[in-house]
Residue frames relative to the residue before (quaternion, step in Angstrom):
aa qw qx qy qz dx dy dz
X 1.0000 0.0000 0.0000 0.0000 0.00 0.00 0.00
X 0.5367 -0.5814 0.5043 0.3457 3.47 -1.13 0.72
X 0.0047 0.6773 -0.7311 -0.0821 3.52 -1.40 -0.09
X 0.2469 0.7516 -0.6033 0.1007 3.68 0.70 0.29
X 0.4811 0.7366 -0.3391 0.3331 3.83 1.52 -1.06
X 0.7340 0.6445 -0.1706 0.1291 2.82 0.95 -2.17
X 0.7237 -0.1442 0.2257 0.6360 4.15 -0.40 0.08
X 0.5481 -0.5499 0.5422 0.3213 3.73 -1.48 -0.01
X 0.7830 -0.5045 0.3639 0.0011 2.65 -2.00 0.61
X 0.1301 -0.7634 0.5286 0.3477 4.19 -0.16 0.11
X 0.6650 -0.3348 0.4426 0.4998 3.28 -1.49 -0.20
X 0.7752 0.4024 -0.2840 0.3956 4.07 1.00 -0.22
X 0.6121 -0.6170 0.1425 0.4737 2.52 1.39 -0.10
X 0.5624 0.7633 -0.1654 0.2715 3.57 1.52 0.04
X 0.4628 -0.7726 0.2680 0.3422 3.23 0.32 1.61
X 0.3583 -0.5989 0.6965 0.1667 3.89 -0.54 0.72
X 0.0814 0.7748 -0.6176 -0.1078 4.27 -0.42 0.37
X 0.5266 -0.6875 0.3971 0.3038 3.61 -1.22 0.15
X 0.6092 -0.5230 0.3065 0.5112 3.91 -0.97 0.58
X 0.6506 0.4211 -0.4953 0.3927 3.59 0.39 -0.21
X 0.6375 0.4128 -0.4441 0.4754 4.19 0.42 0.20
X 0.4140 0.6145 -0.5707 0.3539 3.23 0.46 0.69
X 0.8057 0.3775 -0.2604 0.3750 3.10 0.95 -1.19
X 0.5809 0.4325 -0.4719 0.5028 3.90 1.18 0.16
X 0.5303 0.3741 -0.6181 0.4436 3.85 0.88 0.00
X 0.6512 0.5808 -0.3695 0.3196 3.78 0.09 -0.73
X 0.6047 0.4576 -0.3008 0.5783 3.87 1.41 -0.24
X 0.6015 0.5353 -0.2995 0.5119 3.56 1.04 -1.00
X 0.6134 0.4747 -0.2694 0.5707 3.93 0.77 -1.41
X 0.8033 0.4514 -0.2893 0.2592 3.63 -0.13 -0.61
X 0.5703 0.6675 -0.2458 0.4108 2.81 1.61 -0.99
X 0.6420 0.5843 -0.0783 0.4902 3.17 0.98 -1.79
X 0.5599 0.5890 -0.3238 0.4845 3.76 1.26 -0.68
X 0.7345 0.4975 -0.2031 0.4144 3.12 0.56 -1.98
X 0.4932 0.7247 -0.2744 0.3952 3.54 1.27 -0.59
X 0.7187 0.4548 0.0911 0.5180 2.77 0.93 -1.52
X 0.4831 0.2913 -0.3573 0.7444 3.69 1.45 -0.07
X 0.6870 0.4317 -0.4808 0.3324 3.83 -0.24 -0.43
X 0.8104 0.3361 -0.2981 0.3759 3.68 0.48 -0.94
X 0.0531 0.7530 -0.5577 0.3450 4.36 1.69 0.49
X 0.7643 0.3446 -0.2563 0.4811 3.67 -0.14 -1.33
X 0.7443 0.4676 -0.3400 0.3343 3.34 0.17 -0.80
X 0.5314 0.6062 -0.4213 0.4154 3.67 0.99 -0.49
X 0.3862 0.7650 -0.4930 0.1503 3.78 -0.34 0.76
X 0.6088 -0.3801 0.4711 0.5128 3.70 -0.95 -0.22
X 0.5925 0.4348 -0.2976 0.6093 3.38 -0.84 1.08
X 0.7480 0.4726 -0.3165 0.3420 3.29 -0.21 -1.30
X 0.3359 -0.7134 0.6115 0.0664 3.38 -1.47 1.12
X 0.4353 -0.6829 0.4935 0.3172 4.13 -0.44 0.94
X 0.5933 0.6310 -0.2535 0.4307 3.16 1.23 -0.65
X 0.5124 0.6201 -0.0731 0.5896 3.59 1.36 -1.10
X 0.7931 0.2251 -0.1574 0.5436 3.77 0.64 -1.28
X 0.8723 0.2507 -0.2721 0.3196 3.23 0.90 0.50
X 0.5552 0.4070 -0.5713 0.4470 2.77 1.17 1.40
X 0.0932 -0.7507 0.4153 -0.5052 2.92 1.68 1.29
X 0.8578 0.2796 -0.0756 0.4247 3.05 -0.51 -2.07
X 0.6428 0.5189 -0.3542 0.4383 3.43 0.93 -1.10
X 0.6309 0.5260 -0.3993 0.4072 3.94 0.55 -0.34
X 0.8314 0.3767 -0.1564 0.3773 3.17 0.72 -0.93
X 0.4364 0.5350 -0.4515 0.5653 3.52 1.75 0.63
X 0.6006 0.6913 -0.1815 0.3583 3.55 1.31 -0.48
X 0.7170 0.3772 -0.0396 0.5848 2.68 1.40 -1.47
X 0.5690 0.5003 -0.3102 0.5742 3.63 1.28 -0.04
X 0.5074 -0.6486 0.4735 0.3125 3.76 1.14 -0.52
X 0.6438 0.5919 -0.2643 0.4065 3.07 1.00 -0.23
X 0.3262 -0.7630 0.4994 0.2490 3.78 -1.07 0.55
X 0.4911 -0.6177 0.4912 0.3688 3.41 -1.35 0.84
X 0.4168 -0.6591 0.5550 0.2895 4.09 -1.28 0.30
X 0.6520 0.5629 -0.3183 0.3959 3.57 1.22 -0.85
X 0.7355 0.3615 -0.2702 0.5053 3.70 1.06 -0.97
X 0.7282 0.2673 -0.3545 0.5221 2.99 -1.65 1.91
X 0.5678 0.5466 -0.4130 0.4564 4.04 1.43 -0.71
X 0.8768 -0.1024 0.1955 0.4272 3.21 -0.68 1.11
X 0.5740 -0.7326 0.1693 0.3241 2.87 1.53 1.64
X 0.2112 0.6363 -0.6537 0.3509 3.88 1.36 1.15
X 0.0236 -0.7397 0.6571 0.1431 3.27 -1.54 0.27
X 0.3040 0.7355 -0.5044 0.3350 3.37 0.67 1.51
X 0.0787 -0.7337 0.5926 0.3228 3.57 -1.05 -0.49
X 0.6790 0.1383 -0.2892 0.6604 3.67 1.46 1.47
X 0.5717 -0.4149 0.7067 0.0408 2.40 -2.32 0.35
X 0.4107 0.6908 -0.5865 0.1010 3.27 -0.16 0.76
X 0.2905 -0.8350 0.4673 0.0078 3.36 -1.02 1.65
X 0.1087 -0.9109 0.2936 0.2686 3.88 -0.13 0.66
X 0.7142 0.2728 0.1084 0.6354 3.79 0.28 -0.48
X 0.8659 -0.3252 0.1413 0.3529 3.04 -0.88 -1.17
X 0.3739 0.5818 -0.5192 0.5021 3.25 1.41 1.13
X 0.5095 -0.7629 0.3719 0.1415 3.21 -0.98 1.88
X 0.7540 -0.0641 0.2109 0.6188 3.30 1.44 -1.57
X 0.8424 0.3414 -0.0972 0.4054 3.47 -1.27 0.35
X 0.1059 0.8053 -0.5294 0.2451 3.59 1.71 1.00
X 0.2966 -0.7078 0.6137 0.1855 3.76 -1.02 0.87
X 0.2907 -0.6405 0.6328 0.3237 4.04 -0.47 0.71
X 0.4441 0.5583 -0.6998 0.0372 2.93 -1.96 0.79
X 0.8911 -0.2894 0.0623 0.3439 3.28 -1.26 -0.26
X 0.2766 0.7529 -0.5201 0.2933 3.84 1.22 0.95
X 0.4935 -0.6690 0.5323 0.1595 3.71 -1.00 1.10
X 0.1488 -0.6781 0.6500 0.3092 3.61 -0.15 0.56
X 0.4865 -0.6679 0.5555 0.0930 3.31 -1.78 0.82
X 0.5047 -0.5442 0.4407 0.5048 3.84 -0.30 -0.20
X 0.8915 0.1570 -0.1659 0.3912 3.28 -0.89 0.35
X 0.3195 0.7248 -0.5222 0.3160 3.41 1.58 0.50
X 0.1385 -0.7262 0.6506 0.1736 3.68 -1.57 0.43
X 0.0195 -0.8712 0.4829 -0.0859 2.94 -0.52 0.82
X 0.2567 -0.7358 0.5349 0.3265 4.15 -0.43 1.03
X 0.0208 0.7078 -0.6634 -0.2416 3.60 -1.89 -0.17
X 0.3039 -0.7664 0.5659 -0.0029 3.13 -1.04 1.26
X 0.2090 0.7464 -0.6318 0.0013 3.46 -1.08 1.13
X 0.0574 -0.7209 0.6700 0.1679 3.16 -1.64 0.05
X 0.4092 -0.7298 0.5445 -0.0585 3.28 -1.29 1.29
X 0.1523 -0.8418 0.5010 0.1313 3.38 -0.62 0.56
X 0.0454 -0.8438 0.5282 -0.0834 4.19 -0.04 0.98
X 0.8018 0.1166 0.0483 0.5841 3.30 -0.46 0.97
X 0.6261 -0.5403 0.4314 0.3605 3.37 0.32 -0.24
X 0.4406 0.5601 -0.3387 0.6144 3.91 1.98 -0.03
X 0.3839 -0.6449 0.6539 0.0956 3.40 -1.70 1.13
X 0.0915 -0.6887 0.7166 0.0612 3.84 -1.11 1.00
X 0.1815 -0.8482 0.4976 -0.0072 3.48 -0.79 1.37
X 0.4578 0.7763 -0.4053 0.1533 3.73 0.18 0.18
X 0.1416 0.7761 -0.6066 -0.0987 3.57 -1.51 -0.05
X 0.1893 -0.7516 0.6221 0.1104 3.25 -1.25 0.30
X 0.6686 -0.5280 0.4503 0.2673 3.28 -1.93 -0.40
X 0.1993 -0.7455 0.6195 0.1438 3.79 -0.39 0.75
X 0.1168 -0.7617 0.6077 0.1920 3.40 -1.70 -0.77
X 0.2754 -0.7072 0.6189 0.2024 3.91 -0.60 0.90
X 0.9464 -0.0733 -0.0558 0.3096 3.27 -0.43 1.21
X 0.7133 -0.4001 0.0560 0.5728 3.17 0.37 -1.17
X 0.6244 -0.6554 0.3304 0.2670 3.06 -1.06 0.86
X 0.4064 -0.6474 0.5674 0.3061 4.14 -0.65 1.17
X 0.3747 -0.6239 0.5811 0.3643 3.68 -1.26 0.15
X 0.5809 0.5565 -0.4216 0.4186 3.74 0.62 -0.29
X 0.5142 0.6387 -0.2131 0.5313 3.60 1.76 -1.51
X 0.7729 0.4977 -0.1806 0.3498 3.61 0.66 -1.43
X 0.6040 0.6209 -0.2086 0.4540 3.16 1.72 -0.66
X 0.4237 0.7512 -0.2491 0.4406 3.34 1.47 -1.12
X 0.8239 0.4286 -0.0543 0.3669 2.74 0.14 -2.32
X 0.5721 0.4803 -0.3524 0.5637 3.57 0.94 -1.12
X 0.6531 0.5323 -0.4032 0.3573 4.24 -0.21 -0.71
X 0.6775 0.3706 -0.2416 0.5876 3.24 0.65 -1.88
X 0.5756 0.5406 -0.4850 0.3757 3.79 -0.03 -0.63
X 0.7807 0.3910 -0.2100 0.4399 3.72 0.42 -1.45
X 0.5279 0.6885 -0.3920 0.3061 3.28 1.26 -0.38
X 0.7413 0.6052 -0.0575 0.2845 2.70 0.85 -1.41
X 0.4323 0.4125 -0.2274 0.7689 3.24 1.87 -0.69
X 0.6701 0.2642 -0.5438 0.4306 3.74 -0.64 -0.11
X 0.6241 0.4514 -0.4519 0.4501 3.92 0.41 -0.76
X 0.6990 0.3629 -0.3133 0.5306 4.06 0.69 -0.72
X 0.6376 0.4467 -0.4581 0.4290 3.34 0.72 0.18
X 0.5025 0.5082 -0.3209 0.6215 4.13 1.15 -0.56
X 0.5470 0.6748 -0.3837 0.3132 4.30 0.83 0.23
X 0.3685 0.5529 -0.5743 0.4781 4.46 0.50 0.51
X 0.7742 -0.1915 0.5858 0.1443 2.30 -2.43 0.68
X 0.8489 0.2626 -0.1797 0.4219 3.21 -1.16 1.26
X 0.6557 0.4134 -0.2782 0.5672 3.87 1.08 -1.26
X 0.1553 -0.8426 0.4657 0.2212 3.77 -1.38 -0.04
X 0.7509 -0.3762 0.0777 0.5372 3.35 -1.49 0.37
X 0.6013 0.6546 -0.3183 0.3297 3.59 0.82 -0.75
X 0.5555 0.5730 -0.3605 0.4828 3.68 1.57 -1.01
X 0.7114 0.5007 -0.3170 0.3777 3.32 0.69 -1.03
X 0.6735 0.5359 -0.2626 0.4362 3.74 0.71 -1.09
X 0.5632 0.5175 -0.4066 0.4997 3.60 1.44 -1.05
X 0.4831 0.7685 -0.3130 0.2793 3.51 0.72 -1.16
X 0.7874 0.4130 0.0349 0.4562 2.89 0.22 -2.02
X 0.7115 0.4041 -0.2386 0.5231 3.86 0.61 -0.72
X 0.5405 0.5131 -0.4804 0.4624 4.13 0.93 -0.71
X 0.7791 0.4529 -0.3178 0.2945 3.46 0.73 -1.33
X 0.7004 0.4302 -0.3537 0.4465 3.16 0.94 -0.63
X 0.6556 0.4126 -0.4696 0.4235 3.73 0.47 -0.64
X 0.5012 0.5626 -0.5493 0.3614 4.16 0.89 -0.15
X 0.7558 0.3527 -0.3238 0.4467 3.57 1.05 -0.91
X 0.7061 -0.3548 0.3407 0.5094 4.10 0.32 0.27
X 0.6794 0.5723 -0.3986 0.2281 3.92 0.46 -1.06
X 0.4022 -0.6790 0.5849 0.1877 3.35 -0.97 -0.59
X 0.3219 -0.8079 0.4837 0.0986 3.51 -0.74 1.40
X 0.2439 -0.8143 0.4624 0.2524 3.94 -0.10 0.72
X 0.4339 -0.7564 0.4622 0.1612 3.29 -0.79 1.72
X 0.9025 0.4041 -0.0914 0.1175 3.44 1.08 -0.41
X 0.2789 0.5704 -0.2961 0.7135 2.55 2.47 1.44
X 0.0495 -0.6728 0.7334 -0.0837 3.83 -0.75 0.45
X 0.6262 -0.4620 0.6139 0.1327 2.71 -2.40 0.67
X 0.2497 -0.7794 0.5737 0.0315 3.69 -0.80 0.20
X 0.5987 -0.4700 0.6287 0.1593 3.39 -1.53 0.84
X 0.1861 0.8224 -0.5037 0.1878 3.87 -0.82 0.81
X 0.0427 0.8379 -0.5056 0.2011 3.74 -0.65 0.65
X 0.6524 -0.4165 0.1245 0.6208 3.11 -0.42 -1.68
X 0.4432 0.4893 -0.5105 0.5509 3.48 1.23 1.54
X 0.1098 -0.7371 0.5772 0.3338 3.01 -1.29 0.20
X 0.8073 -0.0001 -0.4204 0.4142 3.36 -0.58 1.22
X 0.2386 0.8065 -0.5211 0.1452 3.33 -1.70 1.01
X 0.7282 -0.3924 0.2583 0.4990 3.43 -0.07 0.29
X 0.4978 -0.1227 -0.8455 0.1491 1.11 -1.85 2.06
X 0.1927 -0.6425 0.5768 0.4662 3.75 -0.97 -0.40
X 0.7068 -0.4468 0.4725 0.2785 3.55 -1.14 1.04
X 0.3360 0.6329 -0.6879 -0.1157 3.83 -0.65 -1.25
X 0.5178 -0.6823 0.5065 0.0990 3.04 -1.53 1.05
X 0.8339 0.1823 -0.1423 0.5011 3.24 1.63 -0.08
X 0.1360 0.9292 -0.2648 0.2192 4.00 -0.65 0.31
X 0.5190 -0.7608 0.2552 0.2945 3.36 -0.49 -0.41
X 0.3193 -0.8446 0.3253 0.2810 3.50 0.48 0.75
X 0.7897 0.1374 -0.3319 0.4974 2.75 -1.34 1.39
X 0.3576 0.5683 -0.4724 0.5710 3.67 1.37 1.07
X 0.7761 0.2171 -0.4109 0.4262 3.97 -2.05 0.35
X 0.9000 -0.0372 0.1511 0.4072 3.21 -2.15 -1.48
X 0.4753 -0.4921 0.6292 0.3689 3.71 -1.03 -0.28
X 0.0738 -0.7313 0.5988 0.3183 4.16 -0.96 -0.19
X 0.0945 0.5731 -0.8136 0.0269 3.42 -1.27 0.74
X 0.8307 -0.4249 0.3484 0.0896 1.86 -2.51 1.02
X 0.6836 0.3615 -0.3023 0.5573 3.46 -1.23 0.95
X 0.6173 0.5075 -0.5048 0.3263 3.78 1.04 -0.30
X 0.0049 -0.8280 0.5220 0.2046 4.28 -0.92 0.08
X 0.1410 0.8124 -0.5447 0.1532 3.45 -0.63 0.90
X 0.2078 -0.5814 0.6714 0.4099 3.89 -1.07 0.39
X 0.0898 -0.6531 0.7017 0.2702 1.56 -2.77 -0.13
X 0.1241 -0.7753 0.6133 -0.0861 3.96 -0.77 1.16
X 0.0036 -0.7224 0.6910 -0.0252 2.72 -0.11 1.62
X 0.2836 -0.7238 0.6282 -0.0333 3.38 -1.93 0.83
X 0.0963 -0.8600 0.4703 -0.1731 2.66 -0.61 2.01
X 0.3457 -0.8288 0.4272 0.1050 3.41 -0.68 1.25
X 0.3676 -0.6749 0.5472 0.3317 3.93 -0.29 0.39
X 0.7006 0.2117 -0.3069 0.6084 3.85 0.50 0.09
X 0.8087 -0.3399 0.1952 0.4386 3.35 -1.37 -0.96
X 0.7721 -0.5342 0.2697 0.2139 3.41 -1.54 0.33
X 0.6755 0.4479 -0.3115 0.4960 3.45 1.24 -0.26
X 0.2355 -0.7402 0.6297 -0.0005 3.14 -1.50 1.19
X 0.0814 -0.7935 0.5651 0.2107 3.72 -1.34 -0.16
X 0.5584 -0.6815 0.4357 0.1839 3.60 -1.05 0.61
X 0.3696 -0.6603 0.5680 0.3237 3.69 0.10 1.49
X 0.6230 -0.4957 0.5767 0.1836 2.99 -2.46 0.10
X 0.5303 0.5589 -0.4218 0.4780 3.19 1.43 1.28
X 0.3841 -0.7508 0.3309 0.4234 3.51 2.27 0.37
X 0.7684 0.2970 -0.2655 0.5008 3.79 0.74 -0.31
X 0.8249 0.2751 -0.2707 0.4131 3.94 0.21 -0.08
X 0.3149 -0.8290 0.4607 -0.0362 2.68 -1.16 2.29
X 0.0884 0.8748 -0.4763 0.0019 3.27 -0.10 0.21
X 0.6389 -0.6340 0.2273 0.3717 3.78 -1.10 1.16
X 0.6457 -0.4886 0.4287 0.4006 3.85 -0.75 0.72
X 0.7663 0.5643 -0.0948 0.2922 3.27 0.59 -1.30
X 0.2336 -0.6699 0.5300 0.4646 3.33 1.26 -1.50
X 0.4427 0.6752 -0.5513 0.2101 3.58 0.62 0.10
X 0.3681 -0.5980 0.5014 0.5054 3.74 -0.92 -0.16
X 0.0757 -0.7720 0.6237 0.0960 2.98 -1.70 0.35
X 0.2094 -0.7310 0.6419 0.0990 4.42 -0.68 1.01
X 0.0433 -0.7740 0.6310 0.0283 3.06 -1.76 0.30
X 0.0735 -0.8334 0.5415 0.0829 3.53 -0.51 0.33
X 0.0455 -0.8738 0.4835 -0.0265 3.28 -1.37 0.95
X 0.1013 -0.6958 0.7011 0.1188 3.82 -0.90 1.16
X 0.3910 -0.5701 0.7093 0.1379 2.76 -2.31 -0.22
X 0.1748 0.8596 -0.4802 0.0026 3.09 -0.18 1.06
X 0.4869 -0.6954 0.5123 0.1300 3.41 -1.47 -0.55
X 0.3627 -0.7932 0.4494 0.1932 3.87 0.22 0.88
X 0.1634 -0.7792 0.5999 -0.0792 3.70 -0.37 1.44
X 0.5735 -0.5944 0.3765 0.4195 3.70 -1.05 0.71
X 0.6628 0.4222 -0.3220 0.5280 3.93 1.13 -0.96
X 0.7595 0.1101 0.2177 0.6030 4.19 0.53 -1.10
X 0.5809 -0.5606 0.5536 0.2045 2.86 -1.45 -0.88
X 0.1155 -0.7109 0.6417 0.2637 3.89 -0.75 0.44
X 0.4647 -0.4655 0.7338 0.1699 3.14 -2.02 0.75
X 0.4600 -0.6536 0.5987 -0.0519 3.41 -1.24 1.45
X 0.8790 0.2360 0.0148 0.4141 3.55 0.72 -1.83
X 0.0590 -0.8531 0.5033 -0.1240 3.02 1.58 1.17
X 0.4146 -0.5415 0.6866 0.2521 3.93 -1.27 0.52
X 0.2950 -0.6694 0.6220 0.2791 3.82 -0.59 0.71
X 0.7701 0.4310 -0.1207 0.4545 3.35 0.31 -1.42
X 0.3185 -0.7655 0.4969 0.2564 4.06 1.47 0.15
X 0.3615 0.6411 -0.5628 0.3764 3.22 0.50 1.51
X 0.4416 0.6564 -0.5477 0.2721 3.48 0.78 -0.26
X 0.5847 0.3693 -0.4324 0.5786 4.13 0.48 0.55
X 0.3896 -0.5981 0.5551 0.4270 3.83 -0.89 0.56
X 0.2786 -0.6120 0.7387 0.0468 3.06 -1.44 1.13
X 0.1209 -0.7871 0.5993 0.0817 3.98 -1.00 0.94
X 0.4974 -0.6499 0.4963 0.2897 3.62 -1.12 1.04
């Protein structure tokens, strides 16, 4: 959908939106959460990606709502679901999840004509401790990068953020996936970067919405893109997780959009 209407424009190009689109990003984000609390149970041994995600597709359906992923650039999913040591952009089909597989799922949801962007980290069974690490890093990462978010800081604060923490723990941030500008598009200015120099890129002001998911690789940072054009996976074989909000630049901080209703957005184990 266009948004050419929509609030104004930076010198970079980054839509500036008004306090009243908060609240249709905040229906769009929530939705796409609850989604994402609904299919938790379903991640098990056994389980087909294929299986969890027409899953997802039912329940964008039954909400009324349209998936962003099916038909994008001829995908015909309504997720992302990444396993191990695929970084981003996992095609569902007929793969068995294994015990102790980790594995992101990514959706986006369209509401109103507003994009909800998020993903997180699951687990098939039980959780490795090497696996568990991962998940804890990229998890905290992500909040330190949403925590480096006000008026006034820049795109660069956030990316420095997000790379000190992880390179303090051994891991490795992946230079070649970014965050993204979002509204009533889903992707546009700015790209995110998960890593950098602080006090380097865009200024943030208020009214600006964009995720960020940074992806993080237990070995090294470079990845390559199978001969299906959409699944990346680490260079190395290493695993790599990733988490993602949607947020929204407030005069004090920022609000988070893709709250977990049900405060599952960390893997919770039975």
């Amino acid at each position: 959908m266009d948004d050419r209407s929509q609030g104004r424009l930076t010198k970079d190009g980054i839509r500036i939106y008004e306090p009243a689109d908060f609240a249709g990003m905040h229906k769009a984000g929530r939705l796409a959460a609850e989604i994402l609390d609904m299919v938790g149970p379903m991640v098990v041994p056994g389980a087909t990606t294929a299986a969890l995600d027409a899953a997802i597709e039912k329940a964008v359906e039954d909400a009324g709502a349209k998936s962003a992923t099916i038909g994008y650039r001829g995908y015909q999913h309504a997720s992302c679901i990444s396993v191990n040591h695929v970084v981003c952009h996992g095609i569902p089909g007929p793969k068995v999840l294994k015990d102790g597989d980790i594995l992101n799922i990514d959706v986006t949801v369209i509401v109103d004509g507003w994009f909800g962007d998020t993903s997180r980290m699951y687990v098939a069974g039980k959780l490795p401790r090497k696996s568990e690490r991962l998940i804890q890093v990229t998890h905290d990462a992500l909040f330190k990068g949403i925590e480096a978010v006000k008026p006034g800081n820049t795109f660069g604060d956030i990316g420095h953020a997000i790379q000190a923490y992880v390179e303090a723990h051994r891991m490795s941030v992946v230079r070649d996936f970014c965050g993204h500008g979002l509204g009533r598009v889903f992707h546009a200015p700015p790209n995110v970067l998960h890593y950098g120099r602080a006090g380097t890129g865009p200024k943030l002001e208020e009214g600006m919405f964009f995720t960020i998911e940074p992806m993080v690789n237990l070995g090294r940072p470079e990845t390559k893109v199978l001969a299906d054009d959409w699944t990346a996976v680490t260079r190395d074989k290493s695993l790599s997780a990733q988490f993602e909000h949607s947020i929204g630049v407030t005069a004090e901080g920022c609000e988070i959009f893709t709250l977990s209703p049900a405060d599952l957005f960390f893997p919770h184990q039975g």
